[in-house]
C-alpha positions as CSV (number, residue, x, y, z in Angstrom):
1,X,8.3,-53.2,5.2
2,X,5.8,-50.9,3.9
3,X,4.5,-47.6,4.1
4,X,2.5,-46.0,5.8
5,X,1.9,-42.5,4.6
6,X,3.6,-39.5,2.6
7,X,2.5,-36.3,4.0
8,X,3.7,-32.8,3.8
9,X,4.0,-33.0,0.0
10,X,5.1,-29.8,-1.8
11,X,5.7,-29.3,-5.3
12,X,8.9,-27.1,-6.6
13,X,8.0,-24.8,-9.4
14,X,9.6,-26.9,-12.6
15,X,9.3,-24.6,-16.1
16,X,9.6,-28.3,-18.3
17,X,5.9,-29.6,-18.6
18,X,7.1,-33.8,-18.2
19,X,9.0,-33.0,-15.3
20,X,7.7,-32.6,-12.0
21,X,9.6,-32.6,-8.4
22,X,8.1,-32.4,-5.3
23,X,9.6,-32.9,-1.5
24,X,7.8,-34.7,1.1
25,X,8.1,-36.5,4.6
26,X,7.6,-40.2,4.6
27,X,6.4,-42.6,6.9
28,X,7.5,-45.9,6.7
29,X,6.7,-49.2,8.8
30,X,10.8,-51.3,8.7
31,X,11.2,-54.6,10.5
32,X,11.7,-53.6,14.2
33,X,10.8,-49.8,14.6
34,X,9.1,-47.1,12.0
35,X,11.0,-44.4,10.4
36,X,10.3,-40.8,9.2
37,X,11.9,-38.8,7.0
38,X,12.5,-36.2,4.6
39,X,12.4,-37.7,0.7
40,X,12.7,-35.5,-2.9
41,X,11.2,-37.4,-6.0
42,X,10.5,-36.3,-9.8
43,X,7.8,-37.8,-12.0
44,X,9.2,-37.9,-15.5
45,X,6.7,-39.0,-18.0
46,X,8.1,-40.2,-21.0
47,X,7.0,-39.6,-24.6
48,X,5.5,-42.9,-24.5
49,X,3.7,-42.3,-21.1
50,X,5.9,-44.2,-19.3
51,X,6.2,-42.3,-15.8
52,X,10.1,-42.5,-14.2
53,X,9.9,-41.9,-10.3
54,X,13.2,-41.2,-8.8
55,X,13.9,-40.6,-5.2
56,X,16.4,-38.8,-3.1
57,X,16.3,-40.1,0.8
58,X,17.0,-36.2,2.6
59,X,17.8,-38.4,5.6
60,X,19.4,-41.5,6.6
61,X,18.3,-44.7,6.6
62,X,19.6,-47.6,8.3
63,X,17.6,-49.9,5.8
64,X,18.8,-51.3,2.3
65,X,17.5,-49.1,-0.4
66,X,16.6,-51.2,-3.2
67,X,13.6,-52.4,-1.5
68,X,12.8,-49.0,0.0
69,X,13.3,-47.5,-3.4
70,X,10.8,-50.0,-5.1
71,X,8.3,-49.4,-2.1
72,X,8.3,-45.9,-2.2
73,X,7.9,-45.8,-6.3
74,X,4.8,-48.1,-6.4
75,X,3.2,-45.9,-3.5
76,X,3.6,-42.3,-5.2
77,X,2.7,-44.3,-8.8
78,X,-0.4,-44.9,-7.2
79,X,-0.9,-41.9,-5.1
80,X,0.0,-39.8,-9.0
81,X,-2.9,-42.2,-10.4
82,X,-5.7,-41.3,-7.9
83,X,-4.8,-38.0,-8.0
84,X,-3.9,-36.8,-4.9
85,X,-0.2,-34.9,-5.4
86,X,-0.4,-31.7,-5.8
């Protein structure tokens, strides 16, 4: 499983400077077929710096989520470190 691309990302005005939420479509390559779908996630950054991703799947999916969920996480970690969310 991996994915392929997040696209349509948006950010939702937030008024706490650690806290920011965005929704998005994601693109995913899953054994057997490729899914799209609507996803919500908020970067929390910690005092420390530690960043906490968490994600809310706006559509079903008939995958397990754990692994999805860790996917997703390092792929927007990385995305958030080059940059490009806006």
């Amino acid at each position: 499983m991996t994915v392929l691309e997040i696209f349509d990302i948006t950010r939702k005005e937030n008024f706490i400077y650690y806290r920011r939420e965005f929704t998005a479509k994601a693109h995913i390559d899953l054994p057997g077929k490729e899914h799209s779908g609507g996803i919500e996630f908020i970067i929390e950054t910690a005092p420390t710096g530690k960043k906490d991703i968490h994600i809310t799947f706006v559509d079903s999916v008939d995958y397990p989520l754990v692994p999805l969920m860790l996917t997703l996480k390092e792929y927007i970690l990385n995305m958030d470190r080059k940059g490009s969310l806006p």
